[in-house]
N, CA, C and O of each residue as an XYZ file, in Angstrom:
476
protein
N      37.496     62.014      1.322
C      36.900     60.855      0.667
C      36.031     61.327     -0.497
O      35.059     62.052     -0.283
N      36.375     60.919     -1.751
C      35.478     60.950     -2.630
C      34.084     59.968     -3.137
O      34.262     58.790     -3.449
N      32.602     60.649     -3.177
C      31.891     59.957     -3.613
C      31.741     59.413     -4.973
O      32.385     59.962     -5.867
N      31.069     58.523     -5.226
C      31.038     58.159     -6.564
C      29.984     57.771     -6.691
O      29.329     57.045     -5.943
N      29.667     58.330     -7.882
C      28.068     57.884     -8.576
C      28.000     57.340     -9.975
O      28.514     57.970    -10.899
N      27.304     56.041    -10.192
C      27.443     55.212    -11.504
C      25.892     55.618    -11.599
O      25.030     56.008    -10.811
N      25.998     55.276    -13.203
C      24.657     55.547    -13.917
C      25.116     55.359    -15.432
O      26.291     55.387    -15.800
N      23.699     55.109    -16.483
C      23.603     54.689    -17.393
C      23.284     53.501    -17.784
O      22.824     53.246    -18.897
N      23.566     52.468    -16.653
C      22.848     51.311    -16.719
C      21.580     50.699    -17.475
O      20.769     51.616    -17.341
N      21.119     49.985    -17.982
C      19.901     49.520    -18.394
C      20.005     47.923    -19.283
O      20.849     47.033    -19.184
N      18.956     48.008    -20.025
C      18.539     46.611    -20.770
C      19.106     46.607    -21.932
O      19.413     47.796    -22.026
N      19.426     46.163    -22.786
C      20.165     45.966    -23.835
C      20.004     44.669    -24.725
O      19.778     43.600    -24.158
N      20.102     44.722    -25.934
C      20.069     43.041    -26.777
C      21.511     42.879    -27.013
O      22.457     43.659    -26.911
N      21.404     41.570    -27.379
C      22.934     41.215    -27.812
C      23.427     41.990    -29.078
O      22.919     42.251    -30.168
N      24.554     42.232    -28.516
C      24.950     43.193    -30.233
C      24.696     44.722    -29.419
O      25.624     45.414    -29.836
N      24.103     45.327    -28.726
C      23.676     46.901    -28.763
C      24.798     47.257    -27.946
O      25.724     46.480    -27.717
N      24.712     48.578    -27.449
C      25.703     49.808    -26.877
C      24.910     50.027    -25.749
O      23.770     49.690    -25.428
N      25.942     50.780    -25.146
C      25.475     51.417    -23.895
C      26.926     52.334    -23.093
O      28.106     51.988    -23.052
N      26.230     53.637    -22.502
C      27.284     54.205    -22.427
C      26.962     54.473    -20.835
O      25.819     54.824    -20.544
N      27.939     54.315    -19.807
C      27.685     54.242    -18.751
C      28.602     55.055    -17.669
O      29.627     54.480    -17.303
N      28.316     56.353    -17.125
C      29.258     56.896    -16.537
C      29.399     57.012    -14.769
O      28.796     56.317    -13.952
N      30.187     57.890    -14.547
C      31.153     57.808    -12.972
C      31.147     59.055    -12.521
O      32.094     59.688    -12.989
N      30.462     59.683    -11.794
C      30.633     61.313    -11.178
C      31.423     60.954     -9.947
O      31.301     59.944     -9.254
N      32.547     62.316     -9.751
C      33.347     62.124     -8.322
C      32.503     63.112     -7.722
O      31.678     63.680     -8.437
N      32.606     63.423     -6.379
C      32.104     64.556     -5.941
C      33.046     65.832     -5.725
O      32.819     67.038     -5.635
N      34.229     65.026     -5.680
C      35.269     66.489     -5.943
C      36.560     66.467     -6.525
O      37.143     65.388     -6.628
N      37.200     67.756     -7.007
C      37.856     67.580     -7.970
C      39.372     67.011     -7.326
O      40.362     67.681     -7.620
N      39.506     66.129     -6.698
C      40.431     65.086     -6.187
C      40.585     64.167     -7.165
O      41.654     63.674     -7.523
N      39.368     63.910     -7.650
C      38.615     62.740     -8.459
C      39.967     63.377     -9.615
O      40.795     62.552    -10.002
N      40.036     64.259     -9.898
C      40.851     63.984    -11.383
C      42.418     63.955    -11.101
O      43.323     64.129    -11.918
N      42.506     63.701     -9.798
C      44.187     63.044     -9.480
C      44.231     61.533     -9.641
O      45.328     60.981     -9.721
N      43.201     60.891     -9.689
C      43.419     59.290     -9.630
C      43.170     59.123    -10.781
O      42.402     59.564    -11.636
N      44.437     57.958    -10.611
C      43.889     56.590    -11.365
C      42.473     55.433    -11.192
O      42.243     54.478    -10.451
N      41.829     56.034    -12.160
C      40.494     55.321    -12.232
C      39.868     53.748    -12.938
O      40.173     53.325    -14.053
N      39.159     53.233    -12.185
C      39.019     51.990    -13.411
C      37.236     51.762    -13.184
O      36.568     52.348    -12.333
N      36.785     50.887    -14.061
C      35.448     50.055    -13.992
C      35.733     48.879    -13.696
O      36.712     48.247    -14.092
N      34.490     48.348    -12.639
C      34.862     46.842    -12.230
C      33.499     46.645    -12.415
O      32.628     47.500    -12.574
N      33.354     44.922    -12.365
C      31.542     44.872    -12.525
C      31.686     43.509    -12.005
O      32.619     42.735    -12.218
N      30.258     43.252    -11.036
C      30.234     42.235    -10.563
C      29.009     41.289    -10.610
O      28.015     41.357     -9.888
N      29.304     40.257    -11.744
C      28.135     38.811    -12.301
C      27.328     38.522    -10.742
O      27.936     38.721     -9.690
N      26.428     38.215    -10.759
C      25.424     37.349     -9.947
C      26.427     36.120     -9.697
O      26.768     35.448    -10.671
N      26.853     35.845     -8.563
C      27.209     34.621     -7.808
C      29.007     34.577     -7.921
O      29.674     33.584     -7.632
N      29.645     36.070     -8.473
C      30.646     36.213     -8.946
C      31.504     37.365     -8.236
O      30.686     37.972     -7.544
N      32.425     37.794     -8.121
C      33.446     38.300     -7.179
C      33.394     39.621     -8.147
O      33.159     39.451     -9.343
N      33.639     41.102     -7.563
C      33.725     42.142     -8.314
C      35.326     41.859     -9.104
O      36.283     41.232     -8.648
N      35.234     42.362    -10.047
C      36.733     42.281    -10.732
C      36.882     43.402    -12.318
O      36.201     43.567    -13.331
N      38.087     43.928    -11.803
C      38.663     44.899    -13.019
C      37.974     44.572    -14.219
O      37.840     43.392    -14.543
N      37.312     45.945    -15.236
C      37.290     45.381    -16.385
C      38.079     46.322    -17.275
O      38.503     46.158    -18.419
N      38.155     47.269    -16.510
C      39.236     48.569    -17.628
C      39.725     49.927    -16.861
O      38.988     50.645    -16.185
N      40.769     50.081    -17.041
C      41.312     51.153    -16.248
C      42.055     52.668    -17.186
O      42.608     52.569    -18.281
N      41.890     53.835    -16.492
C      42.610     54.733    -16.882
C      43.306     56.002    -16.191
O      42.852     56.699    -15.284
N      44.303     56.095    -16.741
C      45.358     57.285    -15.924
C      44.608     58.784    -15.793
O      43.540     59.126    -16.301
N      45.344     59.415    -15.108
C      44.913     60.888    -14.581
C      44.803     61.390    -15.804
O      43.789     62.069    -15.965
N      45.591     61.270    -16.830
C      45.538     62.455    -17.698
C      45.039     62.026    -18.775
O      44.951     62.822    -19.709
N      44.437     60.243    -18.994
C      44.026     60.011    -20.211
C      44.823     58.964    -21.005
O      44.356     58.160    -21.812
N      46.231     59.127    -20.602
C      47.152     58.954    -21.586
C      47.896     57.113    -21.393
O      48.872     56.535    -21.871
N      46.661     56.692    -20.331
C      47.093     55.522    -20.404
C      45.979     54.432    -19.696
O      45.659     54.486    -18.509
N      45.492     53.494    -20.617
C      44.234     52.497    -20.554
C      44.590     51.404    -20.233
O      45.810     51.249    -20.283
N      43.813     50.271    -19.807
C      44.163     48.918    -19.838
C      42.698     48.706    -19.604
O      41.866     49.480    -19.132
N      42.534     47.072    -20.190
C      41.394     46.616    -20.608
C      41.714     45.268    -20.190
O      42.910     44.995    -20.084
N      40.589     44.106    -19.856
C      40.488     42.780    -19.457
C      40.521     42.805    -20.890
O      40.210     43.727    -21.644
N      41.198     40.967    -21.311
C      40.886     40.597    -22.669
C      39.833     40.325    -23.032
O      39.931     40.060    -24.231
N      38.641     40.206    -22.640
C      37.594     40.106    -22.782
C      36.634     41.678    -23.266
O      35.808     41.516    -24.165
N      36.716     42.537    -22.906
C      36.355     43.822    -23.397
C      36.971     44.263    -24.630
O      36.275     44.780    -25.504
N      38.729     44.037    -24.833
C      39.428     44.718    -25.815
C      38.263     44.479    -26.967
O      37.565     43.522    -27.300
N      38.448     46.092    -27.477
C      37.961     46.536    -28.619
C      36.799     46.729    -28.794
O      36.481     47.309    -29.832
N      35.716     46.300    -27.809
C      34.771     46.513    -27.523
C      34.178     48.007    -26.646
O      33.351     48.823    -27.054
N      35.036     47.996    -25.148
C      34.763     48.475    -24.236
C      35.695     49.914    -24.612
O      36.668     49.582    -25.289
N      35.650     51.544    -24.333
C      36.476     52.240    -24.458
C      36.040     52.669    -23.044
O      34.870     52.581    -22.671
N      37.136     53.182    -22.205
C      37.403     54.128    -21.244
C      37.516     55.955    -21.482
O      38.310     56.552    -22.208
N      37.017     56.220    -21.075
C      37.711     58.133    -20.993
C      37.114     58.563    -19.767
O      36.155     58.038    -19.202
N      37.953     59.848    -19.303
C      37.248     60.652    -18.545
C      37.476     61.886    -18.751
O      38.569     62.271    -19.165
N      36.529     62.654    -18.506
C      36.696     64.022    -18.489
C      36.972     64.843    -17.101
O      35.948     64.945    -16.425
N      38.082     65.423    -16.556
C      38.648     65.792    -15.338
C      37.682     66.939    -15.151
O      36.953     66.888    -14.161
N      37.586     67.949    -15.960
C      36.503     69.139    -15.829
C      35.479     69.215    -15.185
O      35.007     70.193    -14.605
N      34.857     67.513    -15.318
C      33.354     67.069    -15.434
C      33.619     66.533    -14.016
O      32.551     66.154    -13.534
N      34.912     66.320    -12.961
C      34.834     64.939    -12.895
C      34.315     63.921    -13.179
O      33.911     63.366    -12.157
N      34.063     63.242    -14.271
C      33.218     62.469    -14.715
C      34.414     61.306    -15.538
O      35.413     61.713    -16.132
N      34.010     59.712    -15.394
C      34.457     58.986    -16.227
C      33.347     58.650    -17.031
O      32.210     59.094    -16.874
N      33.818     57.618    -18.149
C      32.677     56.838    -18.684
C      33.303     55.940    -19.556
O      34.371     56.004    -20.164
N      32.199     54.873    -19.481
C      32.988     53.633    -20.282
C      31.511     53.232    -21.233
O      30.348     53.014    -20.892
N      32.235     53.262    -22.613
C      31.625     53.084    -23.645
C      31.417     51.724    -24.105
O      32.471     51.252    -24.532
N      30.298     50.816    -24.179
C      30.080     49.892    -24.383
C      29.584     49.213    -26.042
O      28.508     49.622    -26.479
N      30.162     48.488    -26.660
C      29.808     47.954    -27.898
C      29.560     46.473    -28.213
O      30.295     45.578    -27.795
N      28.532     46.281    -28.939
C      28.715     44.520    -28.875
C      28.132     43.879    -28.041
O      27.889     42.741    -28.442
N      27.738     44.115    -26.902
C      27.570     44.019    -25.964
C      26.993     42.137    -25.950
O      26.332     41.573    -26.822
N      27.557     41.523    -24.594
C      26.971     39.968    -25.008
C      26.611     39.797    -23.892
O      27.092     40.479    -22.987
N      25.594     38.765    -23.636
C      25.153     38.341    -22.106
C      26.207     37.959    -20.767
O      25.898     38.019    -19.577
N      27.386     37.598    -21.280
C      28.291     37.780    -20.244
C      29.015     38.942    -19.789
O      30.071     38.982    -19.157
N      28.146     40.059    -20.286
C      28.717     41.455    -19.880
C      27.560     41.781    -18.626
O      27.636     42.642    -17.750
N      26.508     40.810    -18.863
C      25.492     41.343    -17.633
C      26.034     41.208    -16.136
O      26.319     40.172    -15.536
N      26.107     42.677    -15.647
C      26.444     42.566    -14.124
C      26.026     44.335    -13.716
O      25.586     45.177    -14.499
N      26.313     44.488    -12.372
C      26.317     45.598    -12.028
C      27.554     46.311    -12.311
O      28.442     45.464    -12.218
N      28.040     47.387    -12.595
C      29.148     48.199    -13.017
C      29.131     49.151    -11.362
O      28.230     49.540    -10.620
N      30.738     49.234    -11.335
C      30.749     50.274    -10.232
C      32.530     50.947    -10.549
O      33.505     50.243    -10.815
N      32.521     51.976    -10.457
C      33.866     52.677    -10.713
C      34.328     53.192     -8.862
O      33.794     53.523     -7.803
N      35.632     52.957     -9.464
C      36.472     53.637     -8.260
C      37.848     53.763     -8.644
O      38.123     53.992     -9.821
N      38.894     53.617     -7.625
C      40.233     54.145     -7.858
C      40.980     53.077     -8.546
O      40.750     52.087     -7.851
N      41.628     52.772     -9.370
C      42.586     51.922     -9.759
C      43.736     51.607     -8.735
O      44.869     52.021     -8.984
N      43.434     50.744     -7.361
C      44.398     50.513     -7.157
C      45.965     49.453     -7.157
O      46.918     49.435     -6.377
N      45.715     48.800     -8.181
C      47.105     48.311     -8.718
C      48.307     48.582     -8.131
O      49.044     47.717     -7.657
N      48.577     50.005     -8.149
C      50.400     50.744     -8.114
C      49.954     51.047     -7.097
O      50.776     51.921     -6.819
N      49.306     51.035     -6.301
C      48.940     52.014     -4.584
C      47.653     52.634     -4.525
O      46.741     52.825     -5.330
N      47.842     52.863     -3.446
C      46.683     53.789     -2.938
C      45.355     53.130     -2.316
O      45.408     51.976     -1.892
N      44.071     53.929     -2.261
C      43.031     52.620     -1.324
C      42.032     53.033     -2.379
O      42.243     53.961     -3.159
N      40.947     52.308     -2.365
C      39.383     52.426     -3.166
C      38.880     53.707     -1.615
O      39.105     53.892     -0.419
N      38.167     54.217     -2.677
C      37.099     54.837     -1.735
C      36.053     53.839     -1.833
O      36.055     52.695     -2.287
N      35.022     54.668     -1.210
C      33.997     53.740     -0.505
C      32.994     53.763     -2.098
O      33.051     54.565     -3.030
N      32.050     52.441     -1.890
C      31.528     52.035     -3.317
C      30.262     52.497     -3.201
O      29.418     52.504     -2.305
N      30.358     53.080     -4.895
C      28.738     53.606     -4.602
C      28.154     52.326     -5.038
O      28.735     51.242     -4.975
N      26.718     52.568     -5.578
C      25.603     51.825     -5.658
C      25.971     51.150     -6.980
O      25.413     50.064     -7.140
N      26.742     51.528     -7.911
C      26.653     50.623     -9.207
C      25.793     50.915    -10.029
O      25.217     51.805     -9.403
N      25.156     50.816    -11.173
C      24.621     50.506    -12.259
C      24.254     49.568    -12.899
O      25.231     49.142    -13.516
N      23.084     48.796    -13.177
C      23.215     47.834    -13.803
C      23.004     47.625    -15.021
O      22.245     48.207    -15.796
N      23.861     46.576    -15.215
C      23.692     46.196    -17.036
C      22.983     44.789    -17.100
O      22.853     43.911    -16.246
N      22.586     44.878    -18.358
C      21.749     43.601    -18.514
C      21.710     43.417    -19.822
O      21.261     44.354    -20.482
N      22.096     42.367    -20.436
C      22.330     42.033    -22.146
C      21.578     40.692    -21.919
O      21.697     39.783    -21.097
N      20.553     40.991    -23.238
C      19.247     39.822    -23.209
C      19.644     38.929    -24.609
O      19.549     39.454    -25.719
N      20.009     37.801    -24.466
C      19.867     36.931    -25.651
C      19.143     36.589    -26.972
O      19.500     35.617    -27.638
């Protein structure tokens, strides 16, 4: 079982950045397919962007495109998702785990990160 740790979280105005990353605890972590999910106050966790083992393949909610970038670095185990623009309906907690779509299970969830975009 791999752990996962989110961080980078914080306060933000409308319009600013924020860059927010994903530590695995072991290098398993760079066999999966990874994504970010984030979950609103009174709202269900749900996908906001995903990426392949090697990089070479992203997907994004329409709501992020062009805003939000994905990468990870396998070395680091580390993901991170780059935030731009940022608008008050991006405020939620962020939590990364496995992309499971095509198979496989989530590991267990870490604590999240939170974001917060102020009007």
């Amino acid at each position: 079982q791999v752990q996962l740790e989110e961080s980078g979280g914080g306060l933000v105005q409308t319009g600013g950045s924020l860059t927010i990353s994903c530590v695995g605890s072991t290098p398993t972590f760079r066999h999966y397919r990874m994504a970010w999910f984030r979950q609103a106050p009174g709202k269900e966790r749900a996908l906001v962007a995903a990426i392949s083992w090697a990089s070479g393949s992203t997907y994004y909610i329409d709501s992020v495109k062009g805003r939000f970038t994905i990468s990870r670095d396998n070395a680091k185990n580390t993901m991170y998702l780059q935030m731009t623009d940022l608008r008050p309906e991006d405020t939620a907690v962020y939590y990364c785990n496995r992309d499971v779509r095509f198979g496989g299970q989530y590991e267990d969830w870490g604590q999240g990160t939170q974001v917060t975009v102020s009007s």
